[in-house]
Structures are given as structure tokens and as C-alpha cells.
C-alpha positions in Angstrom: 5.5 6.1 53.3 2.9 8.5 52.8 -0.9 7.7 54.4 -3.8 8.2 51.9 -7.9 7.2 52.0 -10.5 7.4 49.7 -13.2 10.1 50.7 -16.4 7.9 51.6 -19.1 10.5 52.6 -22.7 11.3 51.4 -21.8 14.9 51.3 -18.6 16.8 50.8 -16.8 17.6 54.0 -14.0 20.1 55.0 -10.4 18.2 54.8 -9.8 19.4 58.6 -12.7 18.1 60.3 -12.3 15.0 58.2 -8.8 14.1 59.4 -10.1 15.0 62.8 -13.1 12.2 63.2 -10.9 9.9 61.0 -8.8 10.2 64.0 -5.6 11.3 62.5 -4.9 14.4 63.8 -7.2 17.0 65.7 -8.3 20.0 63.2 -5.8 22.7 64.1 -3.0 19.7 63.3 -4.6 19.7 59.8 -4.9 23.3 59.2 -0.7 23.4 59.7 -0.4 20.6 57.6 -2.2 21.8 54.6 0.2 24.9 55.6 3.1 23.7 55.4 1.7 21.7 51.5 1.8 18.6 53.1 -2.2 17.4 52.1 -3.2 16.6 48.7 -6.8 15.6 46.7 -6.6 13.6 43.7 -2.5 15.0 43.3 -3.6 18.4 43.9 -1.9 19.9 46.9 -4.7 21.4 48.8 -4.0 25.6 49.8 -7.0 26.3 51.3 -8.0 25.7 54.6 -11.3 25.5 54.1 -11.5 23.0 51.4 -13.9 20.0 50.8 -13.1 16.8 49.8 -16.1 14.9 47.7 -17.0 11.3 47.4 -13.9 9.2 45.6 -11.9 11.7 45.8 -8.2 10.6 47.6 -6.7 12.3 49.9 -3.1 12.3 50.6 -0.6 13.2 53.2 3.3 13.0 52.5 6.2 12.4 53.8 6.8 15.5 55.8 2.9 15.6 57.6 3.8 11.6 58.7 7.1 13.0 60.6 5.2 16.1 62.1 2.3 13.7 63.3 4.9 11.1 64.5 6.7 14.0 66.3 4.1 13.6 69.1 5.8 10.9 71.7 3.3 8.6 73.6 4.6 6.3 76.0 3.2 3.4 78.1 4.5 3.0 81.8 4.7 0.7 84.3 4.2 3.1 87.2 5.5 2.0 90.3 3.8 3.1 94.3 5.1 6.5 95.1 4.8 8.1 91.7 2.8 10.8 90.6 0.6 10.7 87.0 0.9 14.6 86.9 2.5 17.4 88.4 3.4 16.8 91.5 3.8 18.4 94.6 6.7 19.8 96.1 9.2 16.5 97.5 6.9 14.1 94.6 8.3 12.3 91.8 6.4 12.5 88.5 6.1 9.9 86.0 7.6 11.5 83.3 11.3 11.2 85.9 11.2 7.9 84.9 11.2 8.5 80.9 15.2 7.4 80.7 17.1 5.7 78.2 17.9 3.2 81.4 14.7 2.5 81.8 13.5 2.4 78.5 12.5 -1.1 76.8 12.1 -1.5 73.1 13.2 1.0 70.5 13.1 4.4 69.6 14.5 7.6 71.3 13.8 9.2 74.7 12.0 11.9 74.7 13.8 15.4 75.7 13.6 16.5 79.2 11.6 19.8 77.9 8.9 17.1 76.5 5.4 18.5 77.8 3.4 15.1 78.6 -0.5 15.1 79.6 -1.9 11.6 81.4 -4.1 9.8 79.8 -6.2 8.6 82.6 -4.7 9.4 85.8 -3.3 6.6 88.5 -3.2 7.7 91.9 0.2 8.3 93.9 -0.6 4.6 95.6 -1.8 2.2 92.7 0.7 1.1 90.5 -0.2 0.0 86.7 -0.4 0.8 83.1 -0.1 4.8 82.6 -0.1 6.5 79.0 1.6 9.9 79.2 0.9 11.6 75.5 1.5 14.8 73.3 -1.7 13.5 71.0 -4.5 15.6 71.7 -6.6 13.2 69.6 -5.7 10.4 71.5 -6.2 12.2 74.6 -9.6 13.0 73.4 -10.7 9.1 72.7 -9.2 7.6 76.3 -10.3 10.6 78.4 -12.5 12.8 76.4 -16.2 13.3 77.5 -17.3 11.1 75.1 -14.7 8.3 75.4 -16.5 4.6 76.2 -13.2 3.3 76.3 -12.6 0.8 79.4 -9.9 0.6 82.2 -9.2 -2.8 83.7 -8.0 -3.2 87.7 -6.9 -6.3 89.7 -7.5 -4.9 93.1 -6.3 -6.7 96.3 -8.5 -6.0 99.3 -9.4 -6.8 103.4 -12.4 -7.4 104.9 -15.2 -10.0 103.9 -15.7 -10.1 100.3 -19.4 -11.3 100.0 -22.0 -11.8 96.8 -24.0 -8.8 98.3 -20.8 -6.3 98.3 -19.8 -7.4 94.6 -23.6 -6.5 93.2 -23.5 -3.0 95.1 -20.0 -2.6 93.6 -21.5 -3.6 90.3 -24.4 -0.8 90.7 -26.1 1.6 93.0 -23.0 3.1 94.7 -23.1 6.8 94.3 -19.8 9.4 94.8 -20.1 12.8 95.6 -23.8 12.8 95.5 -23.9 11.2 91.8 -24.6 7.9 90.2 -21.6 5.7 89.7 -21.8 3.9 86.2 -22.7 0.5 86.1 -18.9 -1.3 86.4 -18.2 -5.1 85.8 -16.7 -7.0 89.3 -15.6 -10.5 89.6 -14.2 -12.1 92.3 -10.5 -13.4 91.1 -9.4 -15.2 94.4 -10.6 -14.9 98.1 -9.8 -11.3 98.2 -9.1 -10.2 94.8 -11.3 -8.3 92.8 -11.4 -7.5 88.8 -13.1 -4.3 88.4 -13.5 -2.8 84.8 -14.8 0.8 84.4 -16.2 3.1 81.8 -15.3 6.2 84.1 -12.7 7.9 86.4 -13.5 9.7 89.6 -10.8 10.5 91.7 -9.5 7.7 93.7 -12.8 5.9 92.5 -12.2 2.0 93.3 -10.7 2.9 96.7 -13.5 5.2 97.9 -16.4 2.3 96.5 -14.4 -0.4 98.2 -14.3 1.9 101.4 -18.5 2.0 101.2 -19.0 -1.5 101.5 -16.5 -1.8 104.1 -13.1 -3.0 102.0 -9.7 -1.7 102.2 -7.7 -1.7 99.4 -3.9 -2.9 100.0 -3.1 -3.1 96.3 -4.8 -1.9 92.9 -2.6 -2.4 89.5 -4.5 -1.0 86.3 -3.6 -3.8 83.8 -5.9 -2.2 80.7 -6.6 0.4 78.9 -9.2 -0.3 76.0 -7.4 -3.1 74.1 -3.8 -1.8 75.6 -2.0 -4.3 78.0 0.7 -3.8 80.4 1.7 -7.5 79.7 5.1 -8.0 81.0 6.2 -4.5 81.4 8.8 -4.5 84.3 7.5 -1.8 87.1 9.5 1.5 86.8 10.3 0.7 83.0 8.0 2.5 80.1 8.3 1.8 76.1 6.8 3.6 73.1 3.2 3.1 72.3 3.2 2.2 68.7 1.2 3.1 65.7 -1.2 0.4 65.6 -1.8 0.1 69.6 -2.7 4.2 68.7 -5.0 3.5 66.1 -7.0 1.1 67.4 -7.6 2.9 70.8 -8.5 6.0 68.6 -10.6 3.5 66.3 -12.5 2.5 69.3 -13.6 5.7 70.6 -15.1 6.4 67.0 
């Protein structure tokens, strides 16, 4: 089915950088489409990179641009201890090992071997949890771009005397590497588990603030990502992030 939208906007704008903030593709992605003939205003097939769309006017993309943007594989994992988001180092397993057909749940195909993932918010060789491993440079942009407001949720298991005092500096006024933390939301789930939700993603960031108010952390699962569960997702196992769990991460970052 093809996707089409009615142009909005106070002033004309150019079809790329349109498609862009509308969060469909990024604007290089549109340039090929119009391309390849694939973008059309009002039935018009649009040859010129550089051209505007006006108010009511509808733009269209066919068949063939919805099987070039669904070409670009993103998939949700259950990372396991021991795993590296990224590229590891020598003797390390990566992630994107684990991207089977054995250990795939739900439908669609494995991606090839020669697949060149990015992840989308990083998870450290020792915390386990929700990891998104993408091709989608515009949903790379809305989890982990500069800009991105998008939230990470943590259950984090921890020694050491949990107190009312700790939580609040967790909260605020913990600094890393000589900067301001952001403000981050802590409750206290049992007698030594914590809920931490954050707006940002230092390196090892929830094991280094539990470490300055004297806490050790012996587990940390990411459960969230924006309004993206790992539900019951089986550790080790990863499924395809679908269309709609795409859009409205990339909605939210808008």
C-alpha cells in the first residue's frame, strides 16, 4: 500500500526536508526516492530534487519507495551479561551474533550476516535489557540524536544502605566527568531495588552514580525505551521492531 499526506504548512516546503521532520526517511533517503520516481504531488511524479510542496497539496509515495524504506531492518533484543552493544573487542561477542533464525521470535526474515547495524542507545558489556540495533538513520536520530528527549527505563539491583538522602542525590546534583547530570526520576522498588528513568546516556552512567553515594550495582536490566517494552522477551532472543512501535518513537522525538 502506498503512504500519502496532505501538505499542512504555512509556507511551501522542499519535498526532502518535509519527509525528513515528518520522520519518514532522513533527506538523502528522499532525494533517491524522487530518483528512482517513487514521490508524487497531486499525481504528478516529482523529478526535481528541489521541489516544493504547497498547502493541500498530497504527496505520495508508491509501492517501490515503501519496500526501499522497509529494506532498513531494526530489531529489538533481549541482550544477555557478556554481550557487547557494538564492536567488540578481540575474544567479545557482539549483539548482532545473536540475530539467528534460532533465536528469532515472531515473523519476518533474518537479517544477512553482511547487515551493518548501529545501537541505538548502548548497554554495557554487564547489564542485560532491551537493545535496538537499526539501519534507520532517522530513528537513530530521535532515540540518540542530540536532540532526542526520549526516556530509558532501568530496574537496577544494588548493595549497600539505600536511604531517602541517597535517592534525592540520585534524583539531582550528582555531576560526571566534571558536568551536571540531568535531573533523573528514582524510586525505590523493594529494599534494594531501584527504578531509575533517564533523559541521557553517559558511559556506564547508573553504575558510576550508584558508586558516588556508596552503591554497588549487582544487576541493571533496561526494560524501556520511550514507549518500547521488552515485555516478555526471553534473554538472548530479539524480534523485529514493527512499523507502529517505529513511528511512534520517531513521533515522539518530534
Amino acid at each position: 500500500m502506498s503512504w500519502s499526506r496532505i501538505y499542512d504548512g504555512e509556507e511551501p516546503q522542499r519535498v526532502n526536508k518535509w519527509l525528513a521532520q515528518a520522520g519518514v526517511c532522513s533527506r538523502r533517503e528522499a532525494e533517491a526516492l524522487i530518483a528512482a520516481g517513487a514521490v508524487f504531488i497531486d499525481g504528478e511524479r516529482v523529478e526535481d530534487v528541489g521541489r516544493k510542496i504547497s498547502a493541500g497539496q498530497t504527496l505520495v509515495l508508491n509501492d517501490r519507495a515503501e519496500l526501499g524504506l522497509g529494506a532498513q531492518i531494526s530489531v529489538v533484543i533481549h541482550k544477555p551479561v557478556g554481550i557487547v552493544s557494538a564492536q567488540p573487542d578481540p575474544g567479545q561477542i557482539p549483539a548482532a551474533r545473536l540475530l539467528t533464525a534460532e533465536n528469532q521470535v515472531g515473523g519476518g526474515i533474518a537479517p544477512s550476516s553482511r547487515a551493518t547495524f548501529a545501537p541505538l542507545g548502548r548497554l554495557d558489556m554487564d547489564s542485560r535489557g532491551l537493545l535496538l540495533l537499526s539501519e534507520d538513520g532517522v530513528l537513530a536520530k530521535a532515540i540518540i540524536g542530540p536532540e532526542s528527549q526520549i526516556d530509558k527505563e532501568y530496574v537496577v539491583t544494588v548493595t549497600g544502605k539505600v536511604d531517602r538522602a541517597k535517592i534525592q542525590k540520585l534524583r539531582h546534583g550528582l555531576e560526571l566527568d566534571g558536568r551536571q547530570l540531568k535531573p533523573a526520576k528514582v524510586t525505590l522498588d523493594d529494599v534494594q531495588v531501584l527504578r531509575f528513568v533517564l533523559t541521557e546516556g553517559r558511559n556506564r552512567q547508573i553504575r558510576r552514580m550508584c558508586e558516588l553515594v556508596e552503591l554497588d550495582v549487582v544487576d541493571l536490566i533496561r526494560v524501556r525505551v520511550g514507549s518500547l517494552k521488552l515485555g516478555d522477551l526471553p534473554e538472548g532472543k530479539w524480534r523485529h521492531l514493527t512499523p507502529d512501535e517505529r513511528n511512534a518513537l520517531v513521533a515522539a522525538s518530534a
